[in-house]
Backbone as CSV, one residue per row, in Angstrom:
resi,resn,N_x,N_y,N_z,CA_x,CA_y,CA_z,C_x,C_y,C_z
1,UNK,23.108,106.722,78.206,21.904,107.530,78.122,22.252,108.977,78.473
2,UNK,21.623,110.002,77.989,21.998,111.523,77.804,21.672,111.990,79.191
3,UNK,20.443,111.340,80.126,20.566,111.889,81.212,21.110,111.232,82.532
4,UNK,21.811,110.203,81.917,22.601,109.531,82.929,23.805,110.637,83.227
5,UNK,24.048,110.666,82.066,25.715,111.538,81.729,25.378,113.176,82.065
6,UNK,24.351,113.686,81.842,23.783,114.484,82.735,23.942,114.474,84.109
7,UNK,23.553,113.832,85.165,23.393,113.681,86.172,24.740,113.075,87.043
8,UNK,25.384,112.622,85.955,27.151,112.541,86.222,27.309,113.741,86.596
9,UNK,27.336,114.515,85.460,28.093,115.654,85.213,27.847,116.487,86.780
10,UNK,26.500,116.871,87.055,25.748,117.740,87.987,26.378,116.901,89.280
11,UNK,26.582,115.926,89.671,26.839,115.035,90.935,28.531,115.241,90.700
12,UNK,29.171,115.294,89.740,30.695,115.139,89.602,30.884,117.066,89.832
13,UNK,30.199,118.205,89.686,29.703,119.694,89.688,29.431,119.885,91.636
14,UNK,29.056,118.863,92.053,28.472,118.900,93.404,29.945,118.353,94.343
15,UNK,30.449,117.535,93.746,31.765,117.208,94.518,32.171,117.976,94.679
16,UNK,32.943,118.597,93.206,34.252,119.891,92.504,34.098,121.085,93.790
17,UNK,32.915,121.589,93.957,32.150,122.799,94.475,32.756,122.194,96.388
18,UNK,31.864,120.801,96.676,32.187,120.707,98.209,33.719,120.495,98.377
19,UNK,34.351,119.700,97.321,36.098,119.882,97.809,37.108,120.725,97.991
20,UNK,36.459,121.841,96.787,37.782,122.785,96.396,36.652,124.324,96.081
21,UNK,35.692,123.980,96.157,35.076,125.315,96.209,34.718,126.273,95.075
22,UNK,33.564,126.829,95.013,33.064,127.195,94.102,33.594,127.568,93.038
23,UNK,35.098,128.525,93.258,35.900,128.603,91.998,36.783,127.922,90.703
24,UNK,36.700,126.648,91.699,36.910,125.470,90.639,35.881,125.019,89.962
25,UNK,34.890,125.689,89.764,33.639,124.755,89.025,34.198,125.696,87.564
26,UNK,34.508,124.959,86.600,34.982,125.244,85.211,34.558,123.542,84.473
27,UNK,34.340,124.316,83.024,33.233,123.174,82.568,34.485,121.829,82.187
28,UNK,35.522,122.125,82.159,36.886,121.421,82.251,37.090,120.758,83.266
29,UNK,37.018,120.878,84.160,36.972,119.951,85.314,36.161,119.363,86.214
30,UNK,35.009,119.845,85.448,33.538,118.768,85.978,33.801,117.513,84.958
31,UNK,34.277,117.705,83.809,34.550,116.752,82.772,35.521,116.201,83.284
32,UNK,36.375,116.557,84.066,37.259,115.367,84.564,37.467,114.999,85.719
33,UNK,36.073,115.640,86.501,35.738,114.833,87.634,34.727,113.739,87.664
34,UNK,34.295,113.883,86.524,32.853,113.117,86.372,34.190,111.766,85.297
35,UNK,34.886,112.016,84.604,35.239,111.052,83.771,34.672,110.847,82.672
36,UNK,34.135,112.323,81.932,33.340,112.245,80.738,34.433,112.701,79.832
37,UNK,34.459,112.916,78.445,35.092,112.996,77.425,34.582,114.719,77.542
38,UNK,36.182,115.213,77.333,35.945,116.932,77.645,35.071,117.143,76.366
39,UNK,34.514,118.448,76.503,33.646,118.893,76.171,31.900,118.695,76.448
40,UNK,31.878,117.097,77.279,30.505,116.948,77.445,29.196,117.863,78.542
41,UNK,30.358,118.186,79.866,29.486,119.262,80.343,29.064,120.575,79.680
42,UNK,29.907,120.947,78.373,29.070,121.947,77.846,28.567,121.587,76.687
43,UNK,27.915,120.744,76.824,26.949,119.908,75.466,26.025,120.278,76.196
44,UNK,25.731,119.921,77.934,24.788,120.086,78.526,24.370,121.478,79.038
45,UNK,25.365,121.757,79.354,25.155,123.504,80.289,26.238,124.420,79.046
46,UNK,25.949,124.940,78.264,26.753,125.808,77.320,27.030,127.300,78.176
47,UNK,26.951,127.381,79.374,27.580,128.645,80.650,27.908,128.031,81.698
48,UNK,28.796,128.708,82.538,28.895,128.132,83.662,27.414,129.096,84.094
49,UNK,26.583,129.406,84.326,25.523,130.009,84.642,24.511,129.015,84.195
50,UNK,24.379,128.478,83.095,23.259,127.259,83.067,23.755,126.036,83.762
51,UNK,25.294,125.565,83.973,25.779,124.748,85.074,25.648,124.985,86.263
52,UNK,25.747,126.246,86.519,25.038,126.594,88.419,23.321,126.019,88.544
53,UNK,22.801,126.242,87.450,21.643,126.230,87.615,21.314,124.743,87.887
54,UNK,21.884,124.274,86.894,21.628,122.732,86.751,22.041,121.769,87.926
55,UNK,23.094,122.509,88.403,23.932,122.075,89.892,22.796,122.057,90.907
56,UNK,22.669,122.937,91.021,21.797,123.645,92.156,20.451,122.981,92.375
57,UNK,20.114,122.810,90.954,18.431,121.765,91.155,18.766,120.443,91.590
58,UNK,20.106,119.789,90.970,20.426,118.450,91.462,20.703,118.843,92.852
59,UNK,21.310,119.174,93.801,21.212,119.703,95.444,20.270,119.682,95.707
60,UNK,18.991,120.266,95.322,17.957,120.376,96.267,17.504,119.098,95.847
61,UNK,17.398,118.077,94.623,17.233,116.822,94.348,17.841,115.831,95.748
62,UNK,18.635,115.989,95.710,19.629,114.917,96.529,19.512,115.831,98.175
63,UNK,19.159,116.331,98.444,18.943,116.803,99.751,17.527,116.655,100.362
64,UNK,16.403,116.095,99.227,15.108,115.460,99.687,15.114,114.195,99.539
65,UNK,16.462,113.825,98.798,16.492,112.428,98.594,17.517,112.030,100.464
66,UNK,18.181,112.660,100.733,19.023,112.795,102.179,17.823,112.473,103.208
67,UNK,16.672,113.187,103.491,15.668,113.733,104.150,14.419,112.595,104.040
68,UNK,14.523,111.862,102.719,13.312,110.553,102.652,14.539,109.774,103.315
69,UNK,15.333,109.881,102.954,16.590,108.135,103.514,17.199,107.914,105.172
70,UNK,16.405,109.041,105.724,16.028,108.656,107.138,15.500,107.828,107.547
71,UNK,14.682,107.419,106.917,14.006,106.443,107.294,11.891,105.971,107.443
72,UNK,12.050,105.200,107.002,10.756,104.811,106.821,9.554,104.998,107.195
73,UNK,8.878,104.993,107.989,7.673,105.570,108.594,8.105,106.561,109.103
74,UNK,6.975,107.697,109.255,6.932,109.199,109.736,7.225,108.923,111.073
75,UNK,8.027,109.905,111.931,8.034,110.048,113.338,7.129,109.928,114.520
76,UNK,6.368,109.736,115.317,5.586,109.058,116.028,5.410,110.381,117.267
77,UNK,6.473,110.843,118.084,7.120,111.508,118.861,7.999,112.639,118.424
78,UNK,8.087,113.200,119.394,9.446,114.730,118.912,10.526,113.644,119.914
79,UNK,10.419,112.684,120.249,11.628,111.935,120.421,12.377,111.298,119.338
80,UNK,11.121,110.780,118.970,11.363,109.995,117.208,12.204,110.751,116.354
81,UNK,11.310,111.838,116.305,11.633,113.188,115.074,13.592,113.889,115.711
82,UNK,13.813,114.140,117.099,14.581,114.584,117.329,15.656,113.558,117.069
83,UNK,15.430,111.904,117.218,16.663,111.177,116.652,16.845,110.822,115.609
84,UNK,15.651,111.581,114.381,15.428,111.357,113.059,16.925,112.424,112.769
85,UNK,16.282,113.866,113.774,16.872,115.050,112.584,18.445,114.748,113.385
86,UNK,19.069,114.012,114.297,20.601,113.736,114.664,21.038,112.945,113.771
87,UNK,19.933,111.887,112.894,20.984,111.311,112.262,21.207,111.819,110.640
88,UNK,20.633,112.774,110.228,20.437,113.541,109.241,21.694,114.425,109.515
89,UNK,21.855,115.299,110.470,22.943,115.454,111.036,24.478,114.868,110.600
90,UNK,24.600,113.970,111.672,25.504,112.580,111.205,26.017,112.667,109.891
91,UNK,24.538,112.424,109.487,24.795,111.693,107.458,25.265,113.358,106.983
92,UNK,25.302,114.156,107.506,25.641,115.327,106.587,27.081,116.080,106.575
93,UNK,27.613,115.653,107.849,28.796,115.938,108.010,29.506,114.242,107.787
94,UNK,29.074,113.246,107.754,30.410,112.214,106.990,29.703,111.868,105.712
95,UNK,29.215,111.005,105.553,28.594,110.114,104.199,28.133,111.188,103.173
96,UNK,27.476,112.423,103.448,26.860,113.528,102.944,28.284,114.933,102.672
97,UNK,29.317,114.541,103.510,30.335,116.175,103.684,30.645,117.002,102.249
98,UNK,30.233,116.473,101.400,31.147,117.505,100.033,29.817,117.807,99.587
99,UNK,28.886,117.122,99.925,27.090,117.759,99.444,26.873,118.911,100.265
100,UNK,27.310,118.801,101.609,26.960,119.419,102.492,28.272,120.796,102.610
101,UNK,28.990,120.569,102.113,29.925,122.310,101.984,29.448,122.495,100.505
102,UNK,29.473,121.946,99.671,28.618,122.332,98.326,27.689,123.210,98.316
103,UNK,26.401,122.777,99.764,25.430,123.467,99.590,25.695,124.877,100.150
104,UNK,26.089,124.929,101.123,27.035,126.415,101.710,27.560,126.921,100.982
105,UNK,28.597,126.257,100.304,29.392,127.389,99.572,28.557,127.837,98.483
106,UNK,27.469,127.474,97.725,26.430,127.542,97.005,25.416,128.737,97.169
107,UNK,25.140,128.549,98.379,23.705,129.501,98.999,24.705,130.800,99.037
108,UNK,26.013,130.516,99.919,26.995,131.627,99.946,26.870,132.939,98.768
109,UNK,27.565,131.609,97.803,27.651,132.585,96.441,26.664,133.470,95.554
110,UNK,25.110,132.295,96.034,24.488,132.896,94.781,23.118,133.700,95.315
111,UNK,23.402,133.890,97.071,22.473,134.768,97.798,21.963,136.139,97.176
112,UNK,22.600,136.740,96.405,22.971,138.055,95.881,22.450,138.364,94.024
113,UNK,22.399,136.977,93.767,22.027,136.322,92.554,20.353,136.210,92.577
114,UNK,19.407,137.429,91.592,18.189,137.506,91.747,17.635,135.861,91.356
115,UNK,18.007,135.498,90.081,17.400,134.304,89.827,17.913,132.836,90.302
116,UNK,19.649,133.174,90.872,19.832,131.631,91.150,19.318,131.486,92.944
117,UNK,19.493,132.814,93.251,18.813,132.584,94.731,17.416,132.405,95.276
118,UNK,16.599,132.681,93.992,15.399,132.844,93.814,15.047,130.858,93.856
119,UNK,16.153,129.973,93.057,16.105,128.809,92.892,16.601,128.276,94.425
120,UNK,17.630,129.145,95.012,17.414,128.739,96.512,16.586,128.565,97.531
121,UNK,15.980,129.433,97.164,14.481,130.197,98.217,13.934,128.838,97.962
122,UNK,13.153,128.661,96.624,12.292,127.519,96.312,12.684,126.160,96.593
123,UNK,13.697,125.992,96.744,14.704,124.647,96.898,14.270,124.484,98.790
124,UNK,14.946,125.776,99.166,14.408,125.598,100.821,12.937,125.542,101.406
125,UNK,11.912,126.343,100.738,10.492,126.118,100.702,10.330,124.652,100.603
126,UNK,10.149,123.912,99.580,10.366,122.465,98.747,10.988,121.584,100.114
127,UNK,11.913,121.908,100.885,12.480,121.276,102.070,11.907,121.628,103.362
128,UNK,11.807,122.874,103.549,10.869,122.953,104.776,9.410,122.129,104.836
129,UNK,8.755,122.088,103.652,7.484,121.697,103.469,7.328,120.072,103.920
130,UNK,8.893,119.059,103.716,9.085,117.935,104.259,9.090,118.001,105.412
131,UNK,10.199,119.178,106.173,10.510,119.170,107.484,8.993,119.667,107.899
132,UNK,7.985,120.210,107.554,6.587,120.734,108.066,5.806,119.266,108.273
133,UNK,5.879,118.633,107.064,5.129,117.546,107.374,5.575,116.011,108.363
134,UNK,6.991,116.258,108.648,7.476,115.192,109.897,7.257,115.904,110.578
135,UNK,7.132,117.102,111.261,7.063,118.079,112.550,5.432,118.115,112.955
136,UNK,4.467,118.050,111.941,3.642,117.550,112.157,3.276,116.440,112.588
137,UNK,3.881,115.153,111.648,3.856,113.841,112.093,4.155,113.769,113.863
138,UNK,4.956,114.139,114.171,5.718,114.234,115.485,4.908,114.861,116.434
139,UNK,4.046,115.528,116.120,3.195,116.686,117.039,2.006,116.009,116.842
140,UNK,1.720,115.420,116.443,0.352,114.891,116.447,-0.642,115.787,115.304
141,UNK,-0.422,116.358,114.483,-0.868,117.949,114.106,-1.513,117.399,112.881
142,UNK,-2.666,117.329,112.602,-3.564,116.740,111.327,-3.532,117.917,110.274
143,UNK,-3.279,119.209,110.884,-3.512,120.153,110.131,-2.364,120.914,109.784
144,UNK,-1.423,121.322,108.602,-0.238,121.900,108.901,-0.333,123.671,109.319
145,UNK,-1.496,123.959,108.933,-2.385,125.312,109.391,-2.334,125.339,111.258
146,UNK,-2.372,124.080,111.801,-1.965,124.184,113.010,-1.050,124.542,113.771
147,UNK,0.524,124.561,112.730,1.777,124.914,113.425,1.935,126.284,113.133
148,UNK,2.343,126.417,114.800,2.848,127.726,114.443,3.459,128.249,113.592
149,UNK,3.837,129.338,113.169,3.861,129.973,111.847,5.933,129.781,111.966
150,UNK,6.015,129.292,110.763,7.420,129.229,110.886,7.986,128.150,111.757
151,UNK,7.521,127.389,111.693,7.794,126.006,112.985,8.915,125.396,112.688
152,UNK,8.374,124.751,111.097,9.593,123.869,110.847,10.831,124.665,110.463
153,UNK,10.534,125.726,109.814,11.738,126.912,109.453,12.969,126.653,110.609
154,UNK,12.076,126.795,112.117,13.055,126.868,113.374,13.904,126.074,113.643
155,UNK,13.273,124.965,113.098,13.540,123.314,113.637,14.791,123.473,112.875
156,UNK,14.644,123.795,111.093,15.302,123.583,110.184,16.772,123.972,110.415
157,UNK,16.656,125.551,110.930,18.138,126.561,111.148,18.291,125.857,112.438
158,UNK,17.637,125.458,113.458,18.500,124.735,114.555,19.585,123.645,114.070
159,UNK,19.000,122.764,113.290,19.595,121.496,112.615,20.559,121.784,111.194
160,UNK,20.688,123.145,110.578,21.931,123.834,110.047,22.531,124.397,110.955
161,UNK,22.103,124.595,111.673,23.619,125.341,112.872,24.123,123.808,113.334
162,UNK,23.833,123.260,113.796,24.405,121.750,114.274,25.386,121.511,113.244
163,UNK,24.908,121.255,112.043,25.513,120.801,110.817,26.612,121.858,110.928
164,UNK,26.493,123.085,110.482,27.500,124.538,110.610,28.701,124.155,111.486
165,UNK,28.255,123.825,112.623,29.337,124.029,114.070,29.737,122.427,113.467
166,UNK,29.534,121.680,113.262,29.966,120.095,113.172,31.049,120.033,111.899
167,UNK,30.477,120.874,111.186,31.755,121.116,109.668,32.686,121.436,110.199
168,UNK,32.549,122.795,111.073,33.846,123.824,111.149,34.367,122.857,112.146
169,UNK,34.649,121.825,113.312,35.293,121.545,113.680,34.596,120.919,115.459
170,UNK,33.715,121.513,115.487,33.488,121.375,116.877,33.055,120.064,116.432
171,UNK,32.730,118.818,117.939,32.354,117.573,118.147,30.452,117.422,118.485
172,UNK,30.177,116.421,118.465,29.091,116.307,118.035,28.676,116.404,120.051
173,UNK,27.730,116.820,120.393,27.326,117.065,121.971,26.511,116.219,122.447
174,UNK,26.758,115.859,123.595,26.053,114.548,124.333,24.405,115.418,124.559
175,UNK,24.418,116.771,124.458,22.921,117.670,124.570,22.603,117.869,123.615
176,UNK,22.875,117.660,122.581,21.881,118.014,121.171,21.042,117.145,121.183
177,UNK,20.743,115.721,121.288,19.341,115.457,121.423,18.543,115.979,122.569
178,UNK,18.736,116.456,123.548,18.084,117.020,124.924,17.662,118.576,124.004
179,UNK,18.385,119.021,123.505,17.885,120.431,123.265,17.250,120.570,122.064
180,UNK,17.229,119.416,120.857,16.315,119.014,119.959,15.098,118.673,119.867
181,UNK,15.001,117.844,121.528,13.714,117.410,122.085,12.995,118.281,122.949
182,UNK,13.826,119.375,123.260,13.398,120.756,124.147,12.834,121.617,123.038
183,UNK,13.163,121.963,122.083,12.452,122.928,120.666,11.396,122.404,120.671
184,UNK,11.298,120.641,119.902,10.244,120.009,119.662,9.481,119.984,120.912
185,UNK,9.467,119.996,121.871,8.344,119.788,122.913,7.833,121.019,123.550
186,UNK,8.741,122.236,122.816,7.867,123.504,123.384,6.792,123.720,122.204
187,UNK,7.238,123.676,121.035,6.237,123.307,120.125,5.069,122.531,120.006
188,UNK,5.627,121.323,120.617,4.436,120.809,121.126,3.455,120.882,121.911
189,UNK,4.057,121.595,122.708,3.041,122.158,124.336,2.104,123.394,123.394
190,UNK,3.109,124.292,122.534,2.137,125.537,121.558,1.057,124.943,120.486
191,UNK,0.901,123.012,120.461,0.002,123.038,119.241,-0.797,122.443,119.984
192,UNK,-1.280,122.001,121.754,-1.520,121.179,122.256,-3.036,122.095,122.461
193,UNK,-4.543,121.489,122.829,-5.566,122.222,122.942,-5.664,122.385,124.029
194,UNK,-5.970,123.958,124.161,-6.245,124.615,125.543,-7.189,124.565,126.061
């Protein structure tokens, strides 16, 4: 099927990028990372510029698909939520690692890029809006008009710096859930009625 081999291509585009880095993405060797018959990634993407693009939507695809596969019912607690977002964590530096320098070296490149960063922006909106609605779940918060402004944003860059420092080398800290559950519970004390 055309969008199976599609979605090869874009997932075999997402490896190429987290192993060896953005400059190896050539429509030649997504075709022979994916194991398609050369020429098929540019049946699909005829630029490497409609292949960034196409890359890039599958990432933010598979990074809400990362974010539902936490797990099943919404968070209960910012205890819940804080051992939700460690194991998101976890999954992003092993089971997740070539998605997860993909997406870096990605945002890296195409920050500067009016329209592919423009697909970043929206990709991270699209993800915060999940992380808004477990941060709610977690807070008790019926209303997402209730959280402070930029809430989950905070939560979000706390839990990319974790990820950040966990790539480059440092070990995972016996205090990152203590200081995960310290964000979430000052937040919580700010949505609590006075």
């Amino acid at each position: 099927m055309v969008s199976d081999r599609r979605e090869r291509v874009v997932d075999a585009a997402l490896v190429l990028i987290g192993r060896d880095g953005m400059r190896a993405l050539t429509h030649r060797r997504v075709d022979a990372e994916a194991g398609v018959p050369l020429g098929t990634t540019s049946n699909h993407f005829r630029t490497r510029r409609a292949l960034l693009e196409g890359t890039l939507g599958r990432l933010v695809e598979r990074d809400k698909e990362s974010v539902r596969a936490l797990g099943g019912a919404d968070p209960r607690s910012v205890d819940d939520l804080a051992t939700m977002m460690l194991r998101y964590v976890e999954r992003s530096v092993t089971v997740n690692r070539a998605l997860t320098r993909a997406r870096y070296a990605m945002f890296v490149e195409l920050a500067d890029d009016e329209r592919l960063g423009g697909l970043v922006l929206a990709g991270r909106e699209d993800l915060t809006a999940l992380g808004s609605a477990l941060l709610g779940a977690a807070l008790g918060v019926a209303s997402q008009g209730e959280l402070r402004p930029r809430a989950a944003a905070t939560v979000m860059a706390t839990v990319e710096g974790m990820i950040l420092h966990r790539l480059t080398g440092s070990e995972a800290s016996p205090d990152d859930h203590a200081t995960l559950r310290s964000l979430l519970a000052s937040m919580e004390a700010s949505t609590a009625p006075r």
